[in-house]
C-alpha positions in Angstrom: 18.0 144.5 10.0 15.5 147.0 9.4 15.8 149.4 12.9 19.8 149.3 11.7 19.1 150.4 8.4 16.3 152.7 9.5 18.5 154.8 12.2 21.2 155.4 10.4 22.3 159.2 10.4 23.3 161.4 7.8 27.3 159.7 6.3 27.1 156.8 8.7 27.3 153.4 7.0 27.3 149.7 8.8 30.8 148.1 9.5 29.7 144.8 10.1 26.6 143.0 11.2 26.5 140.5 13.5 24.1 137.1 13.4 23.7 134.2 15.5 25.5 131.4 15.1 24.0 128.0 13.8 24.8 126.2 17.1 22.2 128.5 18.8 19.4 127.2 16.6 20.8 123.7 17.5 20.7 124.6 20.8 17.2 125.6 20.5 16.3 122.4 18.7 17.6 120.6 21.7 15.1 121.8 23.8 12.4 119.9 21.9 14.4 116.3 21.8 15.2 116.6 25.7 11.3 117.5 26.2 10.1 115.2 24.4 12.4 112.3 25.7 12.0 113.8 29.3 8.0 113.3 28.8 8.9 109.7 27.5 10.9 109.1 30.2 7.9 110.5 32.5 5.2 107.7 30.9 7.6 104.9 31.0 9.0 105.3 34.5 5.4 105.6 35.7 4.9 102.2 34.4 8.4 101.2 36.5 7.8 102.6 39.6 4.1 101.8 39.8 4.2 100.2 43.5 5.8 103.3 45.0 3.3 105.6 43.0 0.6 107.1 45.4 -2.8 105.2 45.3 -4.5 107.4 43.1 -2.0 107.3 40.6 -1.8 103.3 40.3 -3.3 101.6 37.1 -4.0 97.7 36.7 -1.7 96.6 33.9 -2.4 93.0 32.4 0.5 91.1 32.7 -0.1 90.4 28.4 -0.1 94.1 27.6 1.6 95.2 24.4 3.6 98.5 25.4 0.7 100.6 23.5 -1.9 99.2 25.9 0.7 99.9 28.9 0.3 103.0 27.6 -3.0 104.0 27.3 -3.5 102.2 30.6 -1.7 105.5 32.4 -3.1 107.6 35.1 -4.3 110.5 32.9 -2.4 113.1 35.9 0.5 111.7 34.5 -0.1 111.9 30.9 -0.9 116.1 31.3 2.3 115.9 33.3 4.6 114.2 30.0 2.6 116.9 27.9 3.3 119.9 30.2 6.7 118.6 30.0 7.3 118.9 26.1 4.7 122.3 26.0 8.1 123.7 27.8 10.6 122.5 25.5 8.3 123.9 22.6 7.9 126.9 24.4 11.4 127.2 25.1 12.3 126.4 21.4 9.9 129.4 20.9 11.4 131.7 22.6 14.9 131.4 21.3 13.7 131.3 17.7 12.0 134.7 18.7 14.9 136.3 20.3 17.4 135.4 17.5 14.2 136.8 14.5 14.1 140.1 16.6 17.7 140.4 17.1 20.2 142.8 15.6 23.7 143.7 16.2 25.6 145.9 14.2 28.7 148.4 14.1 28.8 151.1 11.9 31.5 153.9 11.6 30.0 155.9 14.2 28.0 153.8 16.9 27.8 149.8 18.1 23.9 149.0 18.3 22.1 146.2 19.7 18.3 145.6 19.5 16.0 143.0 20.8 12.6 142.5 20.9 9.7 142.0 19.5 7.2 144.0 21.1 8.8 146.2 23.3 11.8 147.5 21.9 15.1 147.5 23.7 17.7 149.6 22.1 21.6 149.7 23.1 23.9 151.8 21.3 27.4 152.8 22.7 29.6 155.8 20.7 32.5 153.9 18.6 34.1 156.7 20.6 33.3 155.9 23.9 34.1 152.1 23.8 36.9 151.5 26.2 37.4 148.1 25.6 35.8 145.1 23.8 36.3 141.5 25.4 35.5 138.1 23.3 34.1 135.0 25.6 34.7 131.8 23.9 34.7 128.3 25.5 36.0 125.3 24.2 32.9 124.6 21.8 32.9 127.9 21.4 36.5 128.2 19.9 36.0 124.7 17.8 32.4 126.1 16.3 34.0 129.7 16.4 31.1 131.6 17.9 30.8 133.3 21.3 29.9 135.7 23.3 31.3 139.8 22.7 31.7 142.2 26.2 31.9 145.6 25.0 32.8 148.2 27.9 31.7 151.8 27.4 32.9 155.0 29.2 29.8 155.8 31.2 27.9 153.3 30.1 28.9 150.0 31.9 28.9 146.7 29.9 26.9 145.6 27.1 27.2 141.7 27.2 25.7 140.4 23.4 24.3 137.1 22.6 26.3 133.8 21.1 27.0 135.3 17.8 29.2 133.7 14.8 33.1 134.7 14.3 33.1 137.4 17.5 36.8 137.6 16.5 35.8 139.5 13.3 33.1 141.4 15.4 36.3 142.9 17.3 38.0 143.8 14.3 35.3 146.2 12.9 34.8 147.8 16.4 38.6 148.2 16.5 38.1 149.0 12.2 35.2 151.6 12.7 37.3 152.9 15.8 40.0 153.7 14.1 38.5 155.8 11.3 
């Protein structure tokens, strides 16, 4: 919050200020279970499919093994692939914990602003006067977790499409509120 706070002009004062909801940090947190059960599913179908595997890729595993001997007994090429596999999902996790700590969104009685970044700076503001029409994108999870995505149309400016945020209903009110002032 502190571009918001730092741009604000001379009598201008914030509306309402918009924050993700908790179902994109799920979201993010899903990335790191489906890696990590995507590389288990990478070491343990190696050991299934082990006589369709190319030559250089086959291991001997003794027919006693304990599954952490089955294990260790795996082509190393496919162990860097399970761990490339679950670097993504952290990376991914990352990245969307990034974009929602360098994310704001905020109306106040003169302007809508959005900013993201964290390095480079990407600034959108739109004129409360000058927004034609604000549309509200909800799905069905969307509408039972109330969060969603706002659409905000701008004369001359085309359309600024914001991130999954919570209650976008109450997002449209204060554009309508700070329009109407």
């Amino acid at each position: 919050m502190d571009y918001i706070r730092q741009s604000l002009g001379e009598d201008e004062e914030l509306v309402h200020v918009a924050r993700f909801h908790w179902m994109y940090t799920v979201s993010a947190l899903f990335n790191i279970v489906f890696s990590l059960i995507l590389s288990i599913g990478v070491i343990v179908g190696s050991l299934f499919v082990q006589p369709w595997l190319p030559e250089f890729l086959r291991v001997e595993i003794p027919v006693e093994a304990n599954w952490v001997d089955m294990v260790r007994a795996v082509h190393p090429t496919i162990k860097i692939l399970a761990f490339l596999v679950l670097v993504m999902g952290l990376f991914k996790y990352a990245h969307m914990m990034i974009v929602k700590a360098t994310t704001e969104i905020a109306v106040t009685n003169r302007r809508l602003v959005y900013k993201r970044g964290l390095i480079a700076r990407y600034v959108g503001e739109i004129n409360i006067d000058r927004i034609e029409g604000v549309n509200v994108l909800q799905g069905v999870w969307g509408r039972i977790f109330n969060f969603g995505r706002v659409m905000v149309r701008g004369m001359g400016v085309g359309e600024v499409v914001l991130p999954p945020i919570e209650d976008p209903i109450k997002f449209r009110r204060a554009i309508e509120k700070a329009r109407s002032v």
